[in-house]
One Martini backbone bead per residue (centre of mass of N, CA, C, O) as a GRO file, in nm:
protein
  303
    1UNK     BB    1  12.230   8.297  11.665
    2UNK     BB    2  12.015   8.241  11.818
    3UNK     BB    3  11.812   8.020  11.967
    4UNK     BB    4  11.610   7.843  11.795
    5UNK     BB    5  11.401   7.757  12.026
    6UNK     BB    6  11.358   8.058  12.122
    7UNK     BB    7  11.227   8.187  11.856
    8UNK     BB    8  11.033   8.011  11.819
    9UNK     BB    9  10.889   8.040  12.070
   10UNK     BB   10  10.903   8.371  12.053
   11UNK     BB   11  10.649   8.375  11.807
   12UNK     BB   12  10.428   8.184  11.915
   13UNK     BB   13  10.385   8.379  12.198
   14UNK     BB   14  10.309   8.626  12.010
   15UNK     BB   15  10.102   8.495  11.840
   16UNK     BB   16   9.912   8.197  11.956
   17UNK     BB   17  10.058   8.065  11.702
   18UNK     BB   18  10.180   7.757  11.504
   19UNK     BB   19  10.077   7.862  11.214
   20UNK     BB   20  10.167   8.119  11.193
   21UNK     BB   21  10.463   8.080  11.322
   22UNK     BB   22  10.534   7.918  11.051
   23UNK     BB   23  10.482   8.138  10.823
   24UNK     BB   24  10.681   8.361  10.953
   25UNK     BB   25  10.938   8.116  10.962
   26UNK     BB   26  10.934   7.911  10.703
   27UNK     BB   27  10.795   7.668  10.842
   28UNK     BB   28  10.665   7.412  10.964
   29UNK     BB   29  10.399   7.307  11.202
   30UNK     BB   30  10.605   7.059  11.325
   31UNK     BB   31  10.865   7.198  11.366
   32UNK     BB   32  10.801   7.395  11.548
   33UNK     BB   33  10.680   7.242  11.764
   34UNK     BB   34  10.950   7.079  11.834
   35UNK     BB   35  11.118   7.308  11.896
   36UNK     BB   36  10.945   7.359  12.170
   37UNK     BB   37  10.951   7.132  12.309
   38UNK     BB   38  11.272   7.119  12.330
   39UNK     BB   39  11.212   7.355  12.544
   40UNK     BB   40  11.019   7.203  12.765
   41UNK     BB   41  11.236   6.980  12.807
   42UNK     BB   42  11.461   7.140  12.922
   43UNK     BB   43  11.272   7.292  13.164
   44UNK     BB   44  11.072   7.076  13.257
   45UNK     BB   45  10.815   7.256  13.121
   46UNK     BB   46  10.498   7.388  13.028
   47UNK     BB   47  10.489   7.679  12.805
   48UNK     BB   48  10.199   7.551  12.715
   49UNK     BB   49   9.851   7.602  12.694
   50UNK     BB   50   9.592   7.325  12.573
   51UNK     BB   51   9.284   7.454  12.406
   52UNK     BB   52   9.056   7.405  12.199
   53UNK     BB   53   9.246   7.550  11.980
   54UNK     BB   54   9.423   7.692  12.213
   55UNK     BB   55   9.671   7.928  12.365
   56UNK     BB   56   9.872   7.958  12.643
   57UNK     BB   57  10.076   8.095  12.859
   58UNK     BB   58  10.232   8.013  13.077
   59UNK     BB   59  10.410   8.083  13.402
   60UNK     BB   60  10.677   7.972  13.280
   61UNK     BB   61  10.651   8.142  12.976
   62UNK     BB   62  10.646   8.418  13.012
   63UNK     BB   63  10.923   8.438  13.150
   64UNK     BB   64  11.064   8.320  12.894
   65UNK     BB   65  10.960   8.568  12.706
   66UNK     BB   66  11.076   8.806  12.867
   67UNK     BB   67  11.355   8.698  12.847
   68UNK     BB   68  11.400   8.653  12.527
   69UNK     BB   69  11.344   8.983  12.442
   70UNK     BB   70  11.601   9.078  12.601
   71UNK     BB   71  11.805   8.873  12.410
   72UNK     BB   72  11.727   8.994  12.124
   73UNK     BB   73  11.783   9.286  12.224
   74UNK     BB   74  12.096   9.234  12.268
   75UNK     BB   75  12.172   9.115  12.002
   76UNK     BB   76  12.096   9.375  11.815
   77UNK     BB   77  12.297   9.569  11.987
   78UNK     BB   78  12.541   9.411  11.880
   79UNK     BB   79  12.515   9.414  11.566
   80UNK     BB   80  12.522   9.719  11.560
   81UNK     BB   81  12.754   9.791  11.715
   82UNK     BB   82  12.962   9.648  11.443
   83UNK     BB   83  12.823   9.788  11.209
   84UNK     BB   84  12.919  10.048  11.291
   85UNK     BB   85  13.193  10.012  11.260
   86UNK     BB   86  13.209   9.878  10.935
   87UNK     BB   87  12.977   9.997  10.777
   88UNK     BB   88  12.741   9.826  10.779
   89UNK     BB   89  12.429   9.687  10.604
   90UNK     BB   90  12.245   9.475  10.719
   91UNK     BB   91  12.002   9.240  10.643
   92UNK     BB   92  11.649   9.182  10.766
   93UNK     BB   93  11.290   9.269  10.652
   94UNK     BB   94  10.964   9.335  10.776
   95UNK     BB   95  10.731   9.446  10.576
   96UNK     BB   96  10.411   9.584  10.596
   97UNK     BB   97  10.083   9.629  10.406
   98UNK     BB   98   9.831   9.791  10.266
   99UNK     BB   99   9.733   9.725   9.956
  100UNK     BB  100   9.769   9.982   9.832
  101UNK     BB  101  10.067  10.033   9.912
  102UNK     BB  102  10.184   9.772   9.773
  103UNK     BB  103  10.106   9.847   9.485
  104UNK     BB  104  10.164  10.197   9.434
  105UNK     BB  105  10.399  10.236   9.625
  106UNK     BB  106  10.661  10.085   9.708
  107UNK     BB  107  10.823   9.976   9.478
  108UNK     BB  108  10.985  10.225   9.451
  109UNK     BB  109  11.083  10.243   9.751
  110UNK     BB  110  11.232   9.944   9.731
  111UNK     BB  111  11.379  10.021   9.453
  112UNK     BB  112  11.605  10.219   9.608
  113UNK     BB  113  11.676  10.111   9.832
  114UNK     BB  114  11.822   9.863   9.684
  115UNK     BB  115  11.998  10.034   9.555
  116UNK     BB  116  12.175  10.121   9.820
  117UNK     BB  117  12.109   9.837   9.966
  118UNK     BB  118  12.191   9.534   9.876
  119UNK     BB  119  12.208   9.348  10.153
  120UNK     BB  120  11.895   9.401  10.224
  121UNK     BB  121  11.630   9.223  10.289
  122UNK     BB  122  11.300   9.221  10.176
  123UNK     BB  123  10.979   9.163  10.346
  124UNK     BB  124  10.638   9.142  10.197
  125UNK     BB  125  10.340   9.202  10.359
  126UNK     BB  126   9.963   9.161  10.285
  127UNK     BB  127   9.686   9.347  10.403
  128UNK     BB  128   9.499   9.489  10.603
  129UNK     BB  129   9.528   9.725  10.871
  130UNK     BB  130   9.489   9.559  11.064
  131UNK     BB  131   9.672   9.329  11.058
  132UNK     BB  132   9.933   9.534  11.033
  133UNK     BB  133   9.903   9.629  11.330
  134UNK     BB  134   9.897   9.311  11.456
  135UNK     BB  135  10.214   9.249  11.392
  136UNK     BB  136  10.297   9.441  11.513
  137UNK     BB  137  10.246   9.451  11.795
  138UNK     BB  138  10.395   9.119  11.780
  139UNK     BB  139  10.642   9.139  11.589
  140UNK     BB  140  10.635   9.008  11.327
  141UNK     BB  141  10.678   9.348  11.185
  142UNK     BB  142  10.902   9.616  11.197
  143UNK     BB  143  10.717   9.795  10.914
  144UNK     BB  144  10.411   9.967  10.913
  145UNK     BB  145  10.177  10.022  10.651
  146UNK     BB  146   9.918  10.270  10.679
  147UNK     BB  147   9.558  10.392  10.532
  148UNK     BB  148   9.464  10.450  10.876
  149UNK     BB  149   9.408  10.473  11.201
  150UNK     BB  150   9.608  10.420  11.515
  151UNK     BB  151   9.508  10.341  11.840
  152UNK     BB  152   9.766  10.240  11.963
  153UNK     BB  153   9.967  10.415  12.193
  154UNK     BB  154  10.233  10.223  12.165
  155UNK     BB  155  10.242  10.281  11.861
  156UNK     BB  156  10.449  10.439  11.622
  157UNK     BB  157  10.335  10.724  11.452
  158UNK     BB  158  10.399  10.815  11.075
  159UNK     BB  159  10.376  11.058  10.849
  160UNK     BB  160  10.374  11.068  10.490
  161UNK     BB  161  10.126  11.090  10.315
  162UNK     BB  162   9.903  11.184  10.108
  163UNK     BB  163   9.551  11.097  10.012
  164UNK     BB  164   9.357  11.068   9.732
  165UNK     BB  165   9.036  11.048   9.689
  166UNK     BB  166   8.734  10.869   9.443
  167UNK     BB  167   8.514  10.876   9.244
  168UNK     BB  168   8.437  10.542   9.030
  169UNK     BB  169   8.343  10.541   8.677
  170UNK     BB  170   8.207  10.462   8.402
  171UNK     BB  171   8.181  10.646   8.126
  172UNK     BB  172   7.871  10.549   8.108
  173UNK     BB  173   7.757  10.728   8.346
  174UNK     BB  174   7.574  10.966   8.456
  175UNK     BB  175   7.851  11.113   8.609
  176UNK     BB  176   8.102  11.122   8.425
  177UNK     BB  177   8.078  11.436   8.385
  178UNK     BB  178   8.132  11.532   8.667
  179UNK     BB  179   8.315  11.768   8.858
  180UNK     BB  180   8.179  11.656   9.074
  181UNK     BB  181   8.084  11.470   9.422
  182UNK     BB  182   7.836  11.486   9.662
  183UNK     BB  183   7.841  11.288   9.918
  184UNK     BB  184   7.515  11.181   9.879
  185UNK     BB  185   7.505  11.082   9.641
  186UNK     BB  186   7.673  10.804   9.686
  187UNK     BB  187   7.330  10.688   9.826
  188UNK     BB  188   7.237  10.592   9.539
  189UNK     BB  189   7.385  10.387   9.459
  190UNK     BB  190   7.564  10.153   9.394
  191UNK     BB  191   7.792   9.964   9.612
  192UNK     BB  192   8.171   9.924   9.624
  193UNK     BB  193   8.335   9.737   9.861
  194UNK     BB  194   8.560   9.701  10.124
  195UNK     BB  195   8.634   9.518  10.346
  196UNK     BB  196   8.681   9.457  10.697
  197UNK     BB  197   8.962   9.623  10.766
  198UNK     BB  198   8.975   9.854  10.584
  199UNK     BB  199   9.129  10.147  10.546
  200UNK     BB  200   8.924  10.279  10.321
  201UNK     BB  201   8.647  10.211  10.452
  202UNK     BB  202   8.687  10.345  10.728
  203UNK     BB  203   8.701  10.636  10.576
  204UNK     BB  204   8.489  10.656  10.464
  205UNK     BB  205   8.269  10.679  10.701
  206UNK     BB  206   8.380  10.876  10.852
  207UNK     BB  207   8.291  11.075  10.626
  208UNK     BB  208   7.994  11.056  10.653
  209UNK     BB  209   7.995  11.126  10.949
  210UNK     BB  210   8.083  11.412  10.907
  211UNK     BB  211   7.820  11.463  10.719
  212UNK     BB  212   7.599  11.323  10.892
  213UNK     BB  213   7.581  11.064  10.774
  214UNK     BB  214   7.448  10.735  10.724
  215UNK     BB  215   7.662  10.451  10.643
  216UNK     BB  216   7.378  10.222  10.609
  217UNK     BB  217   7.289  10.363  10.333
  218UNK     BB  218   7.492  10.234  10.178
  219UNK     BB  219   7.424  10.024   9.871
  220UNK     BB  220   7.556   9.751   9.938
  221UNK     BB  221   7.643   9.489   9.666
  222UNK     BB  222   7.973   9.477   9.749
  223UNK     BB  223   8.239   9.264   9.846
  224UNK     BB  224   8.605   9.325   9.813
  225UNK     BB  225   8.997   9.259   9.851
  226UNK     BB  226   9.043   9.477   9.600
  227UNK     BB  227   9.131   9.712   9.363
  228UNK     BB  228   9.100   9.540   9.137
  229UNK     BB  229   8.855   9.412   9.175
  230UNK     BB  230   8.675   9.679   9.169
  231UNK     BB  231   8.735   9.783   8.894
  232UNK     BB  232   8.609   9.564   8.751
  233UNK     BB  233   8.339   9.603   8.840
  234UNK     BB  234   8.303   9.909   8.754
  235UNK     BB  235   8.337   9.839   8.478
  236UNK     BB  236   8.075   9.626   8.486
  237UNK     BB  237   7.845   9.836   8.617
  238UNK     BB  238   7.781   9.712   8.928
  239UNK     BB  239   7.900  10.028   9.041
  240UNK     BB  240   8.017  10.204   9.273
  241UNK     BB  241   8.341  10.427   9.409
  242UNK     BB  242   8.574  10.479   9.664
  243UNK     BB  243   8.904  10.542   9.547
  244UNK     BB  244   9.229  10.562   9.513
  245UNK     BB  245   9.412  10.723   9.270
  246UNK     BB  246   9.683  10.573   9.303
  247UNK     BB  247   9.509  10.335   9.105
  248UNK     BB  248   9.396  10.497   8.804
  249UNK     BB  249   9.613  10.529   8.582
  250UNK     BB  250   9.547  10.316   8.346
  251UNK     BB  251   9.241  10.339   8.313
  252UNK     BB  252   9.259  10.632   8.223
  253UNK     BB  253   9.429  10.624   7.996
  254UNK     BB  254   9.209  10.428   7.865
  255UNK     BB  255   8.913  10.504   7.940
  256UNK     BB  256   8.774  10.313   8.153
  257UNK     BB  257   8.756  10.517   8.403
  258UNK     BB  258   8.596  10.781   8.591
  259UNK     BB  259   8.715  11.053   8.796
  260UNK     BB  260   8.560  11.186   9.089
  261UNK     BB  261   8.573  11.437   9.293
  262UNK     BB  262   8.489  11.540   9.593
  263UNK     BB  263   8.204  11.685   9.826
  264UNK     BB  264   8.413  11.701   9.973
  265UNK     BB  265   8.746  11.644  10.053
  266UNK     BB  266   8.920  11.295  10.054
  267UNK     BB  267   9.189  11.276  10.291
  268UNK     BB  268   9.454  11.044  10.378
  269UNK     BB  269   9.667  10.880  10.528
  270UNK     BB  270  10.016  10.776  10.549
  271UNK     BB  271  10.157  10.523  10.785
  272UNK     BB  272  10.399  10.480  10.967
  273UNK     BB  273  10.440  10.154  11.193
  274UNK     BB  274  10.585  10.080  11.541
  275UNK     BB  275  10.762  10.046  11.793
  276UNK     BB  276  10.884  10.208  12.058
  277UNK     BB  277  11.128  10.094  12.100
  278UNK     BB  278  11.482  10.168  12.127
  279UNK     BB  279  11.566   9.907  11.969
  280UNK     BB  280  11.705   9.867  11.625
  281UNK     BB  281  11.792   9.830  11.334
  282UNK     BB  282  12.027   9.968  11.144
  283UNK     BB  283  11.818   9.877  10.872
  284UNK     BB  284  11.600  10.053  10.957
  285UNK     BB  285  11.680  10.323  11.021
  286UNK     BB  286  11.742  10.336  10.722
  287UNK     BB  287  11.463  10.317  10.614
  288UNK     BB  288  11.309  10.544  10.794
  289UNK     BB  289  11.442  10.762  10.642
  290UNK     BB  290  11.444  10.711  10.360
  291UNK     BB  291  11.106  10.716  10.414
  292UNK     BB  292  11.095  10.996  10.466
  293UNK     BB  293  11.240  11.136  10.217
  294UNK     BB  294  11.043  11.019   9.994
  295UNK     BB  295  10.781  11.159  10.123
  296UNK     BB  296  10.917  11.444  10.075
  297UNK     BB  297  10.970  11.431   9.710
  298UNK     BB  298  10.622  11.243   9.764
  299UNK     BB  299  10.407  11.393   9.879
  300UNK     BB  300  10.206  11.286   9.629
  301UNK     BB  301   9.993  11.075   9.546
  302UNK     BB  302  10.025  10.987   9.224
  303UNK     BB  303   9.933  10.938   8.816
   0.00000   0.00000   0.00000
């Protein structure tokens, strides 16, 4: 309902990228780039300063983007007010989540979610942890679920449920048969690891780190980007990790590999992260009840 041009500015703005902003809002990034002129021929002065394949907002962007963020929050309060009449829920919602959480929790919490809220469409952004925070910062999207500690004090931290980690090896590893694993011995092992800003990767090193140990002694000989990709490395003996149990149920069926307990017991949370601000819409407030109440029915990640 508002206007174009300015939602578009107002995306790049807070990203301060038109490459991203054209991903975000589904547009190429020469529309964006043309909505854009568009409004800084309006105001007859340009909007960002452009250098070296970097932008930065003018002391004329900020202002109109201070004022942008104010009319788009009065659009969306004027919004809910009218949907409160009419006892309306709907709207587009975009939540991100971190790469284990996207993949082995949502699916089932957002298609409850949509059986109940049928008119509400939900659009899932799927990164590590670090990216997942930077978009939430950003207002890129509504409501961040992720898998490790938020440090940004702006931003309204909720836990949902606790999350039990474990080491994972193929049946036939030497540990296979090992009732627990204590923390020090993960450090025999050749080690496969999650990029850095995985929150799994960085649950893990506190761990370490807790335990007196130095995260730089673990033998990492691999780095991959997702639980299915390093399941896959560990299946083909190429060495052991820790990963998220509610990833394992597969493979344990199958008799793939083998979940062995740490010692001492590896927990983190699963956690929402949103703005602190006043107002958001009535279709966010219903998932993020919806969604504290599924996580108070499924307070433990299972498999």
């Amino acid at each position: 309902m508002a206007d174009r041009r300015l939602q578009v500015f107002h995306t790049v703005a807070n990203l301060l990228s038109f490459t991203k902003a054209a991903e975000t809002l589904h547009m190429t990034q020469p529309a964006v780039t043309f909505q854009v002129r568009q409004l800084e021929e309006y105001f007859n002065t340009r909007l960002f300063d452009r250098t070296h394949n970097r932008i930065s907002l003018t002391e004329a962007g900020k202002r109109v983007n201070e004022y942008a963020a104010r009319i788009f929050d009065l659009y969306g309060q004027m919004e809910n007010s009218v949907k409160e009449l009419t006892g309306e829920v709907s709207g587009v919602l975009i939540i991100g989540a971190s790469t284990t959480i996207a993949e082995y929790m949502l699916p089932a919490l957002l298609g409850d979610f949509k059986s109940e809220y049928p008119d509400v469409n939900v659009r899932l952004k799927v990164s590590n942890t670090e990216g997942i925070v930077t978009m939430v910062e950003n207002n890129v999207i509504d409501l961040g679920v992720v898998e490790a500690s938020v440090s940004n004090k702006n931003l309204a931290v909720e836990l949902c449920k606790k999350d039990q980690l474990v080491a994972i090896v193929p049946p036939t590893h030497e540990l296979a048969n090992e009732a627990s694993l204590k923390v020090e011995r993960l450090l025999q092992f050749p080690y496969i690891c999650r990029e850095e800003g995985s929150g799994t990767r960085e649950v893990i090193i506190e761990y370490l780190q807790g335990a007196g140990l130095n995260s730089h002694e673990l033998n990492i000989i691999m780095e991959l980007g997702s639980p299915e990709a390093i399941k896959g490395a560990v299946e083909a003996g190429i060495g052991i990790t820790v990963l998220s149990r509610a990833t394992l149920a597969k493979e344990i069926k199958l008799g793939t590999l083998v979940a062995i307990p740490l010692d001492p017991p590896l927990e983190r949370p699963f956690s929402f992260v949103h703005q602190k601000q006043k107002f958001r819409q009535r279709a966010m407030d219903e998932l993020l009840e919806f969604a504290r109440q599924y996580c108070i029915d499924h307070p433990q990640v299972e498999i």
